[in-house]
KEKE-3310 file (N, C-alpha, C; in steps of 0.2 Angstrom, whole numbers, plus 5000, padded with zeros to 4 digits):
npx = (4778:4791:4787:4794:4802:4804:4802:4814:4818:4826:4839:4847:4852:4861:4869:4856:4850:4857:4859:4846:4844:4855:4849:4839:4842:4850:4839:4833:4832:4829:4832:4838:4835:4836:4829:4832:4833:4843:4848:4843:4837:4847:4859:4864:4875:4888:4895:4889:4877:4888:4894:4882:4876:4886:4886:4873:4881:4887:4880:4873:4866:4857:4854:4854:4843:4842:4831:4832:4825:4816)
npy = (4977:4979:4987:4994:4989:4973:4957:4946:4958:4964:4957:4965:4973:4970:4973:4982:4973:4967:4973:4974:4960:4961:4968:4962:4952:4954:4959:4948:4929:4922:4912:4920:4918:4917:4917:4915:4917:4914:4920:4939:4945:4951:4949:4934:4927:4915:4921:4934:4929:4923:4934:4939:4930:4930:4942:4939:4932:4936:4947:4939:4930:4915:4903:4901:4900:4892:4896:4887:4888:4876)
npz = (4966:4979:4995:5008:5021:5024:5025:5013:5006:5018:5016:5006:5018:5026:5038:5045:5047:5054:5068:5071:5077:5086:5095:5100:5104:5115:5124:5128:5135:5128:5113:5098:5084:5063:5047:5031:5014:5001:4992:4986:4972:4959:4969:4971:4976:4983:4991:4996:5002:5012:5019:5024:5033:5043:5047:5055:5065:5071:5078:5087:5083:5084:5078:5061:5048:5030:5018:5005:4986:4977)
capx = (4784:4788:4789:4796:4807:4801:4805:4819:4822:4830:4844:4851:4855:4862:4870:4852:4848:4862:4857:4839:4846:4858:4846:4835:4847:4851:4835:4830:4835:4826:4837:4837:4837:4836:4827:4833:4834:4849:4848:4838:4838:4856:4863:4861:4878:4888:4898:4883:4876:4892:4893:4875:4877:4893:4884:4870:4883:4891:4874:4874:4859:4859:4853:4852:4840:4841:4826:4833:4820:4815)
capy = (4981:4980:4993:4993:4985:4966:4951:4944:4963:4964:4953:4968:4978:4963:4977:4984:4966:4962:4977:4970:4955:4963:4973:4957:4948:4961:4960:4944:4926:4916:4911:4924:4917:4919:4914:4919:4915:4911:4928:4944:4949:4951:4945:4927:4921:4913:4928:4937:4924:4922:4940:4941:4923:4933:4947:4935:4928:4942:4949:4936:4924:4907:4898:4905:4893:4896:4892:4887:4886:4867)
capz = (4969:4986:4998:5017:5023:5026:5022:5011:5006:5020:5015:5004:5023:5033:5043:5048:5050:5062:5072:5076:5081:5092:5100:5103:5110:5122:5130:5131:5137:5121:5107:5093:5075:5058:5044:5025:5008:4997:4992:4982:4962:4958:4974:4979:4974:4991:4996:4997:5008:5020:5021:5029:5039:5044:5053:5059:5071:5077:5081:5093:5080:5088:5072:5056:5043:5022:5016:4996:4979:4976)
cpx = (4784:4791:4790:4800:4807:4804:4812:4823:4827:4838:4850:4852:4857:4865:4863:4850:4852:4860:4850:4840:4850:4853:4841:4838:4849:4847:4831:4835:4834:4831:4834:4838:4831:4833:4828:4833:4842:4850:4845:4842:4846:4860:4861:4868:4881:4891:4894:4879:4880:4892:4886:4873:4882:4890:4878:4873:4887:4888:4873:4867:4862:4858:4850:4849:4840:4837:4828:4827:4821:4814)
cpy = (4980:4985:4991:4990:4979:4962:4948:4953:4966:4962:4956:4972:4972:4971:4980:4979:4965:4969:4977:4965:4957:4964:4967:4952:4950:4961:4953:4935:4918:4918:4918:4922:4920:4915:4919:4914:4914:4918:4931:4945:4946:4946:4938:4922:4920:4919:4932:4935:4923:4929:4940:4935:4926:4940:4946:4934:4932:4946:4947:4930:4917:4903:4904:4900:4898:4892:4893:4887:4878:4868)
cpz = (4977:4989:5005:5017:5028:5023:5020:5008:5010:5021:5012:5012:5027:5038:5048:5052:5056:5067:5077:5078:5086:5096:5104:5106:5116:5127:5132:5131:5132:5116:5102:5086:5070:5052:5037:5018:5007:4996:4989:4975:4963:4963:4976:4974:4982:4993:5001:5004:5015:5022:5029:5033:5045:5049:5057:5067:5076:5079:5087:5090:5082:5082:5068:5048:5036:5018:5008:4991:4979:4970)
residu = (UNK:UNK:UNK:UNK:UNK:UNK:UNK:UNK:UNK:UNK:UNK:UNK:UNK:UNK:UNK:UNK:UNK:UNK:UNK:UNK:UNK:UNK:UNK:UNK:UNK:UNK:UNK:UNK:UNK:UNK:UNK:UNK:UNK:UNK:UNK:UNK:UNK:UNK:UNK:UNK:UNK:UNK:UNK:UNK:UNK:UNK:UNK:UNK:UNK:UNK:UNK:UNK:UNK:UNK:UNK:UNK:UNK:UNK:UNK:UNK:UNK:UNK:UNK:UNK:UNK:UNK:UNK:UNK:UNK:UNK)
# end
């Protein structure tokens, strides 16, 4: 079970997410990206994915990489 709020879990709160990025971007003058999956449990069809790419960019994430299943 996982507990906290780490990793790909985070992918159900993109809004939390875009909000640490904002905040990292704000203070410094290094790129700020993003590293995620396809998506979690239930969620990983595209929607889901544009959505949270979607508030990536308007965080101010300069590259957003999705690491797929092979």
């Amino acid at each position: 079970m996982q507990q906290g709020k780490i990793g790909a879990v985070l992918m159900a709160e993109p809004e939390l997410v875009a909000r640490c990025v904002e905040a990292m971007a704000n203070v410094t003058d290094v790129p700020v990206t993003v590293k995620t999956r396809i998506g979690i449990d239930d969620q990983d069809d595209f929607p889901v994915l544009q959505r949270f790419g979607r508030h990536m960019d308007e965080a101010g994430c300069r590259s957003l990489t999705i690491h797929a299943p092979s």
